[in-house]
C-alpha positions in Angstrom: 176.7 66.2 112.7 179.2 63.9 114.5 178.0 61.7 116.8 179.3 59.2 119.4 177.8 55.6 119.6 178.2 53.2 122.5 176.7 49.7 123.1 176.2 46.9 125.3 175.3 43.4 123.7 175.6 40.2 125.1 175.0 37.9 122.2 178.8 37.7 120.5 177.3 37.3 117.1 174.9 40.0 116.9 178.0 42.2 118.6 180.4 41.6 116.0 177.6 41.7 112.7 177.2 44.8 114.7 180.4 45.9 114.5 181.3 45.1 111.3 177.9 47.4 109.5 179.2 50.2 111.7 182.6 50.4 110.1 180.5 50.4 107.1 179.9 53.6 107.5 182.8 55.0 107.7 182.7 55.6 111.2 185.4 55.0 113.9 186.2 52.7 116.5 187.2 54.4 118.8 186.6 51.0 121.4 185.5 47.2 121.0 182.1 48.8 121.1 182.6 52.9 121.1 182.1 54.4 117.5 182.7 58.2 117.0 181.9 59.4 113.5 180.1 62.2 111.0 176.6 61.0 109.8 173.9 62.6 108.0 170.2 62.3 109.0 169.8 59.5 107.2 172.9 57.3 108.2 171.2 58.3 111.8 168.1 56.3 111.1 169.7 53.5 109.2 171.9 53.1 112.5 169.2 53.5 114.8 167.1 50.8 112.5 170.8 48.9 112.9 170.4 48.7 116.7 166.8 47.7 116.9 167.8 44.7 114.8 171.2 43.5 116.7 170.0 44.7 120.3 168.2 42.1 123.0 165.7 43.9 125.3 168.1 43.2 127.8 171.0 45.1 125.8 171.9 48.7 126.0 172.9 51.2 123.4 173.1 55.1 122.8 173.3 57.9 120.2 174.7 60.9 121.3 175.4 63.9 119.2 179.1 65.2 120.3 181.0 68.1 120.4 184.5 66.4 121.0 187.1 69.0 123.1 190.0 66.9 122.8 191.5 68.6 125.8 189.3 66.2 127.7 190.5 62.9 126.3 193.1 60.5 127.6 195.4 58.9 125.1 193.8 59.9 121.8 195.2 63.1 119.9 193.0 64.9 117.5 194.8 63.1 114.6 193.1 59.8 115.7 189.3 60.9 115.0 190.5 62.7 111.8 188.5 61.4 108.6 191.4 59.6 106.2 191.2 59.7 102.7 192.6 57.3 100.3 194.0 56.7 97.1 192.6 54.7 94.8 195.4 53.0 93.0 
């Protein structure tokens, strides 16, 4: 399922460490702290375990399972949220 994830922390450090384990997961960014990205059930948790950790009680942050219609985007085409693949040289 692809889902969308957005957050709001104020601590720099745990924002970037943040950051950085997202794009470990293959997932893309789409803003400074807007991720859009296929996960499985598991990759859910993890990230949801991911959030406790790096999230303040006064910090915000949400899952949301998407169904992107790119007709209702500004600036991105559908070749943006496309999955790349790479050769291994």
């Amino acid at each position: 399922m692809r889902y969308l994830i957005c957050y709001d922390i104020e601590d720099n450090k745990n924002r970037t460490k943040l950051f950085e384990r997202l794009k470990d997961f293959g997932l893309l960014a789409v803003q400074k702290s807007v991720f859009y990205g296929e996960l499985s059930k598991a990759e859910k948790l993890a990230i949801k375990e991911l959030l406790s950790k790096y999230c303040a009680k006064s910090d915000k942050a949400i899952i949301a399972s998407v169904n992107l219609d790119f007709n209702d985007t500004l600036g991105y085409t559908k070749e943006y949220f496309e999955s790349k693949t790479y050769e291994i040289i």
